[in-house]
N, C-alpha and C positions, 0 to 999 in steps of 0.2 A: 553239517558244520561248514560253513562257508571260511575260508581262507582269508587273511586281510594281502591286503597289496603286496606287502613287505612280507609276507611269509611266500607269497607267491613266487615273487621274486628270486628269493631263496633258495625255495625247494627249484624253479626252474634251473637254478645255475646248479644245484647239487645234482637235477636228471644230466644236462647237458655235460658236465665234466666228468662225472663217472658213471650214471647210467649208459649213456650213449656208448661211451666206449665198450663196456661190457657188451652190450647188446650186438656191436657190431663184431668184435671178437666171437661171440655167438653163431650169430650167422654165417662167419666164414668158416668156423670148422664145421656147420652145418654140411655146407656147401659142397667142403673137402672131403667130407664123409661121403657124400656121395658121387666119388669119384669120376669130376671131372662131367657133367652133364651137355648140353649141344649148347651153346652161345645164347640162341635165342631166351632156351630155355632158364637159363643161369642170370641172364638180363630181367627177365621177368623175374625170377625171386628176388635179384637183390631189389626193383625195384618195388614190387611188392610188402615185401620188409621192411624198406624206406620210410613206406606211408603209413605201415601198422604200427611203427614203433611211435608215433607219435598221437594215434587213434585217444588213447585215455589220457594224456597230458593236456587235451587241447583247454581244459580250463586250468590248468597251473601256466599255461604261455599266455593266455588271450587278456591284450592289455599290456604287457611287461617293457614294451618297450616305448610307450607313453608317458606320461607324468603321472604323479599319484594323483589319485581323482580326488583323495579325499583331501590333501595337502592344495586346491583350489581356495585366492584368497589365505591362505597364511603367509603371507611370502612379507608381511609387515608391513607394504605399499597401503 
């Protein structure tokens, strides 16, 4: 089931306002759970984390901040 633009859209602003946050609230009592880890190693998660959380979205983002492809020519010109 492919997505149109506009539901893309959507769903991207619905991950990023309240996904995101949640995700990241996640990861810091991760963190905190384990009490205080060595800098290096605390760097590496969070940055790890970073990039996982966006691994399965990357087709609800790709494109969004473009023009509607399919809105090409209707502009009434």
């Amino acid at each position: 089931m492919a997505l149109s633009y506009k539901a893309r859209r959507r769903w991207s602003l619905v991950i990023l306002l309240i996904g995101l946050p949640v995700y990241i609230i996640a990861a810091v009592t991760i963190l905190t759970i384990l009490d205080r880890p060595p800098l290096w190693l605390e760097l590496a998660i969070y940055v790890a984390l970073g990039i996982l959380w966006a691994l399965p979205f990357r087709y609800v983002f790709r494109g969004i901040g473009q023009a509607d492809p399919a809105a090409k020519g209707q502009d009434g010109a």
